[in-house]
BALOBA-1460 file (C-alpha; in Angstrom, 3 decimals):
// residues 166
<rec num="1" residu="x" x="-52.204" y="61.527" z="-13.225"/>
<rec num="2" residu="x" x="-48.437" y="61.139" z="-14.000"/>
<rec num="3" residu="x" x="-47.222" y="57.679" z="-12.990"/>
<rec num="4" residu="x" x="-43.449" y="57.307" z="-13.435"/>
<rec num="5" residu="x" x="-42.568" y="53.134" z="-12.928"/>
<rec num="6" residu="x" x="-38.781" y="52.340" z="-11.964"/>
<rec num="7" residu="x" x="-37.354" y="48.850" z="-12.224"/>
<rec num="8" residu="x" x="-34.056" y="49.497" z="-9.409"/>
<rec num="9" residu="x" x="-30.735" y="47.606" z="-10.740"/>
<rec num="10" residu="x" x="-26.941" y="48.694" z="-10.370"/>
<rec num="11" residu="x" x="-26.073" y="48.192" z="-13.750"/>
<rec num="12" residu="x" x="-29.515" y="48.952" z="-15.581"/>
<rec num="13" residu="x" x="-32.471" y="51.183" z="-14.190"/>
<rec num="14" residu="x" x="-35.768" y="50.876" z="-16.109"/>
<rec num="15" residu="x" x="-37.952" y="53.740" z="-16.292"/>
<rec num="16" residu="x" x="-41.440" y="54.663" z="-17.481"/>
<rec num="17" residu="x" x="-43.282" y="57.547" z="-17.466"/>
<rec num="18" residu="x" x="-47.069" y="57.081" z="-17.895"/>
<rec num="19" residu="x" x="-50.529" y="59.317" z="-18.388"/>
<rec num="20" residu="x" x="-53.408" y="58.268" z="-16.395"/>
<rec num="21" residu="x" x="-56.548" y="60.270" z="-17.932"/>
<rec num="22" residu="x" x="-60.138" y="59.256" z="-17.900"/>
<rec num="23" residu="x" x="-59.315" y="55.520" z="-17.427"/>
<rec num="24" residu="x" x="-57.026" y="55.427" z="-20.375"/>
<rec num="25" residu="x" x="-53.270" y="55.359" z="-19.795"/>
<rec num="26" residu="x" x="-50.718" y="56.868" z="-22.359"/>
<rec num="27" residu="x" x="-47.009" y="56.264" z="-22.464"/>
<rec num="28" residu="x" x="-44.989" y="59.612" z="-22.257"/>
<rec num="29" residu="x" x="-41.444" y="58.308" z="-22.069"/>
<rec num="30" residu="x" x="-39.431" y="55.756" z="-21.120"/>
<rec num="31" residu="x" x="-35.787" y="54.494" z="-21.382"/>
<rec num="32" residu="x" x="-33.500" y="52.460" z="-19.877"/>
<rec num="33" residu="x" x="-29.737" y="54.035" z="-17.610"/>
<rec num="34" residu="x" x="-27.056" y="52.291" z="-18.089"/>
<rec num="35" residu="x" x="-23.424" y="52.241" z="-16.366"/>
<rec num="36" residu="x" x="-21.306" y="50.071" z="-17.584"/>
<rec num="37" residu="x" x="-19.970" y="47.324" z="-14.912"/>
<rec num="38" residu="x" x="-16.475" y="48.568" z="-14.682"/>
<rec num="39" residu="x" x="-18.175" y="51.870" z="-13.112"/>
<rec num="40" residu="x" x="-17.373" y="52.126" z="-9.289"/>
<rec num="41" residu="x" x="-20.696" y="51.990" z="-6.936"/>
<rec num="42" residu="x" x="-20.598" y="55.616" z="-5.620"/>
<rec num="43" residu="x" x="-20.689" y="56.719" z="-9.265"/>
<rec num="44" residu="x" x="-23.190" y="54.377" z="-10.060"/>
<rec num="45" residu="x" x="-25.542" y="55.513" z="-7.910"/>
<rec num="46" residu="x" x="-24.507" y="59.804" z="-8.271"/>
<rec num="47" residu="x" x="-25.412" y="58.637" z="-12.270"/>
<rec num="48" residu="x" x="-28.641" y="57.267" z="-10.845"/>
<rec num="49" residu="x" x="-29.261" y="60.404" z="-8.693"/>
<rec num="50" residu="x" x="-28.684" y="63.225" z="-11.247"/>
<rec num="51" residu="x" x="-30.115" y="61.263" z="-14.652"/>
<rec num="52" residu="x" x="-33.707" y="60.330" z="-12.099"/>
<rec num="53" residu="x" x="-33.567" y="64.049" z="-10.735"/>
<rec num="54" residu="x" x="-33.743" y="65.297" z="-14.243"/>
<rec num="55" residu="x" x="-36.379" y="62.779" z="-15.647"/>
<rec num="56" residu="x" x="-38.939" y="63.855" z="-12.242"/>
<rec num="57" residu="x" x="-38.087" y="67.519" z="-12.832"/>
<rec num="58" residu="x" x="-39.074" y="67.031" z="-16.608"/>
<rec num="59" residu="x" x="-42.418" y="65.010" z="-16.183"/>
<rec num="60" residu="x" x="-43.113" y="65.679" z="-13.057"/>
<rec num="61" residu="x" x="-44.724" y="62.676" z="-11.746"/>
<rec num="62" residu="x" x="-47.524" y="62.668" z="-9.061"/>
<rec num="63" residu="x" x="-46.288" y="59.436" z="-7.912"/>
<rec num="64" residu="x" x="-43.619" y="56.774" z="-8.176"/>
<rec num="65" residu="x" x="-44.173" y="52.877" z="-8.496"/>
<rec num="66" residu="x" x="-41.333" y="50.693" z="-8.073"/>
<rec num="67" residu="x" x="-40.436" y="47.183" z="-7.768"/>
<rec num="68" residu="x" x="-39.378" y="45.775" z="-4.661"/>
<rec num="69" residu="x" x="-36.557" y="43.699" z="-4.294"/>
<rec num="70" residu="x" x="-36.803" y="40.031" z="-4.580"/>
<rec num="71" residu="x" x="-33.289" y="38.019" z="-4.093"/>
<rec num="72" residu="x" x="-33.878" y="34.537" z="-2.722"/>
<rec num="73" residu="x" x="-29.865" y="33.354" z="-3.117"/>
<rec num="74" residu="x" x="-27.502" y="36.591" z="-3.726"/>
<rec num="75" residu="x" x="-27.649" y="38.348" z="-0.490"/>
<rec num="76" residu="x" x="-24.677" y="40.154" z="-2.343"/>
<rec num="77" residu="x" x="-26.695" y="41.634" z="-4.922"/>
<rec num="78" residu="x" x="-29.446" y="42.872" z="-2.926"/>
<rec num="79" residu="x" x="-27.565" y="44.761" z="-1.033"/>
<rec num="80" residu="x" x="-26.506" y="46.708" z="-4.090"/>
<rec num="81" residu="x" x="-29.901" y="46.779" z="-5.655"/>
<rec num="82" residu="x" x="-30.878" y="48.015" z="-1.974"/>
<rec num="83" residu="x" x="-28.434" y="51.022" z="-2.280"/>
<rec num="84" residu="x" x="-29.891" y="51.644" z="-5.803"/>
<rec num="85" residu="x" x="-33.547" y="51.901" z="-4.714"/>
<rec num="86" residu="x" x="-32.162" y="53.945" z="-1.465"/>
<rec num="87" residu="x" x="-31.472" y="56.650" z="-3.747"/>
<rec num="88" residu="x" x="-33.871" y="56.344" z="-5.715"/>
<rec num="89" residu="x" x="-36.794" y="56.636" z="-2.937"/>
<rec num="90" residu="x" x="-34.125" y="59.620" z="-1.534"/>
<rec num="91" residu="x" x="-35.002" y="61.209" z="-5.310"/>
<rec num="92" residu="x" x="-38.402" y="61.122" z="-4.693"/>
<rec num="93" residu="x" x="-38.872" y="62.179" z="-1.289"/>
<rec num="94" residu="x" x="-36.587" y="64.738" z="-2.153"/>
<rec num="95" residu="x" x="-38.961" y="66.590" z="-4.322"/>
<rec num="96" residu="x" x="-42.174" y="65.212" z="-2.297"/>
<rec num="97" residu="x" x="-43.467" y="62.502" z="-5.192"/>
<rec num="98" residu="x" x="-45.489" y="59.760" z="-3.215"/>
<rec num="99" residu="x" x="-43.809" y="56.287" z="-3.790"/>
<rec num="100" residu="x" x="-45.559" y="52.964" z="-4.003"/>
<rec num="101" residu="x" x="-43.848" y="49.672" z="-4.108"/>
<rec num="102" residu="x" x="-44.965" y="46.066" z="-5.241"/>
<rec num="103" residu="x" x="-43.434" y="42.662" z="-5.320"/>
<rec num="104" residu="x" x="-42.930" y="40.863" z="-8.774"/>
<rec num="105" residu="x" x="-45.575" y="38.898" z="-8.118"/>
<rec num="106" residu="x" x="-48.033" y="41.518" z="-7.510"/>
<rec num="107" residu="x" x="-47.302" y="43.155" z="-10.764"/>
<rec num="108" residu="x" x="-47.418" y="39.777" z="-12.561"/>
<rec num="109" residu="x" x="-50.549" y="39.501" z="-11.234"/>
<rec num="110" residu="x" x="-51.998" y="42.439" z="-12.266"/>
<rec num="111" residu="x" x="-50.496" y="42.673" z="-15.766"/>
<rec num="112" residu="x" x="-50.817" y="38.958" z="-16.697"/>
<rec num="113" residu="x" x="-53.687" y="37.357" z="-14.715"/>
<rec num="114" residu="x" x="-51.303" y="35.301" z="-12.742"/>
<rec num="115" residu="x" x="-47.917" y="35.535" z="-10.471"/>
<rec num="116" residu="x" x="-46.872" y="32.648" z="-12.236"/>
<rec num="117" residu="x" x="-46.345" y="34.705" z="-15.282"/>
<rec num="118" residu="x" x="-42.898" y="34.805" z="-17.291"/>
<rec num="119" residu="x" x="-41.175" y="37.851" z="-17.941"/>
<rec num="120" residu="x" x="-42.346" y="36.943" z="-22.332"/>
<rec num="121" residu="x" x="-45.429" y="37.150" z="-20.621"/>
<rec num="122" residu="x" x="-45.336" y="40.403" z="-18.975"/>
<rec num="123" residu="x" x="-43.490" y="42.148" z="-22.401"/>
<rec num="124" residu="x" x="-45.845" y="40.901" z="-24.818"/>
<rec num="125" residu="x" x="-48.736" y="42.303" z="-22.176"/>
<rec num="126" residu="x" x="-47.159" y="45.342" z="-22.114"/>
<rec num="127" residu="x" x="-46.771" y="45.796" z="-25.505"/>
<rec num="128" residu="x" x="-50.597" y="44.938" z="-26.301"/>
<rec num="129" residu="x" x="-52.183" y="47.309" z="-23.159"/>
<rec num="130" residu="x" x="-49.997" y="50.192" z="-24.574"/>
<rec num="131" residu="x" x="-50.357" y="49.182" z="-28.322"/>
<rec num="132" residu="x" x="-46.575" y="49.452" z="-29.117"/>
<rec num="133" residu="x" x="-45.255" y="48.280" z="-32.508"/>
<rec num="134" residu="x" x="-42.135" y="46.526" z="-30.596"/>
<rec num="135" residu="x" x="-41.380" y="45.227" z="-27.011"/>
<rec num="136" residu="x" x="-39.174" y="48.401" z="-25.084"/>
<rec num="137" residu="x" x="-35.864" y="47.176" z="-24.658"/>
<rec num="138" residu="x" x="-33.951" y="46.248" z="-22.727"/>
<rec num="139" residu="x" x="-36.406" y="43.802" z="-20.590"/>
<rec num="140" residu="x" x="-35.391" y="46.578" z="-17.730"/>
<rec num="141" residu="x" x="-37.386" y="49.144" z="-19.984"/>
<rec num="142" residu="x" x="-40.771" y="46.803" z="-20.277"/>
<rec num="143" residu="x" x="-40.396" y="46.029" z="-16.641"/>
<rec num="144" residu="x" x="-40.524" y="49.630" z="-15.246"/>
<rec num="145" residu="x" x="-43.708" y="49.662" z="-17.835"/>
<rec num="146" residu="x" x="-45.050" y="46.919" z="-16.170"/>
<rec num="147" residu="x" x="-44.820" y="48.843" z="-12.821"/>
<rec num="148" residu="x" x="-45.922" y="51.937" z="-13.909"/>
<rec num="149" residu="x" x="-48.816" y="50.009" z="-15.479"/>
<rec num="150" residu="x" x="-49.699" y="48.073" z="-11.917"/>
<rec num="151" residu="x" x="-49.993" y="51.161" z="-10.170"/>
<rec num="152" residu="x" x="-52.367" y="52.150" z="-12.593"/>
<rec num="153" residu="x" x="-54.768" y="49.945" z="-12.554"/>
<rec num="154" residu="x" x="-54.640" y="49.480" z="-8.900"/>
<rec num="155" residu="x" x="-55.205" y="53.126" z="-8.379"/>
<rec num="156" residu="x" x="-58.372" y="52.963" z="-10.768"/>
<rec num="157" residu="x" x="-59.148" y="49.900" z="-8.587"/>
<rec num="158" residu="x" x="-58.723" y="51.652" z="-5.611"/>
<rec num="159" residu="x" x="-60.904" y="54.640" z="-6.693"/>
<rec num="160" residu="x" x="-63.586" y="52.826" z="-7.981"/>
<rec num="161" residu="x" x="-64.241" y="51.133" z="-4.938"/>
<rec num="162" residu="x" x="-63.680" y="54.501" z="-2.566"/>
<rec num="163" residu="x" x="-66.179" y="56.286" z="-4.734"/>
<rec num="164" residu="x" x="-68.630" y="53.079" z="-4.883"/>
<rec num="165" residu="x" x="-68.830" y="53.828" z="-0.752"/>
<rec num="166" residu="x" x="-69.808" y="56.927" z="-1.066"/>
């Protein structure tokens, strides 16, 4: 299975592409789009469109992960994270990959052992589970690892106890 994790932003989109084969997961790819602040939001998100399009074309995924949005005080900013993620959900319906979204503490939770867990935390977790010399930057890069990662296991999770009932 071909997981590819997305961390949404305006400014910086995380992405991971992941291998999911006989219970051991492989990183393929993964990278980090960035637009630079002074670029207007319509272009923003065509850049997101086109450079997502091409990285799902490429790998192919069987399914998406991505974060939800979590904005407690900047109602401003998640509405333009909100237009971000539209487009990139539109991406994936678009070419028919199944999308599955959790909440930072859910993939906290899963990758560290607790929701309480720092973002040092998550990085250093994802660089141990995928035995990487370094920590992917930018943080945006580990953190669409980390999603990519949560689906993972929670799909192995999932099929284990399906297959258990039968």
């Amino acid at each position: 299975m071909i997981i590819t994790g997305i961390d949404p932003g305006t400014a910086r989109i995380g992405w991971s592409v992941i291998s999911l084969v006989s219970g051991k997961i492989i990183p393929l790819k993964y990278g980090c789009i960035e637009i630079t602040p002074e670029t207007p939001m319509p272009t923003r998100l065509l850049i997101i469109y086109r450079t997502l399009t091409k990285i799902f074309k490429q790998y192919k995924p069987d399914c998406l992960s991505i974060e939800d949005i979590f904005f407690a005080t900047n109602a401003k900013t998640a509405i333009s994270v909100g237009q971000a993620r539209g487009v990139i959900l539109l991406v994936a319906a678009s070419l028919k990959i199944p999308t599955f979204s959790y909440s930072p503490m859910t993939i906290k939770q899963t990758i560290c052992g607790t929701g309480a867990a720092e973002k040092k935390q998550v990085q250093y977790m994802v660089k141990a589970t995928l035995k990487l010399d370094s920590v992917p930057q930018p943080d945006d890069t580990a953190d669409a690892i980390a999603v990519a990662l949560t689906h993972a296991y929670l799909y192995k999770i999932k099929n284990i106890e399906i297959n258990s009932r039968l």
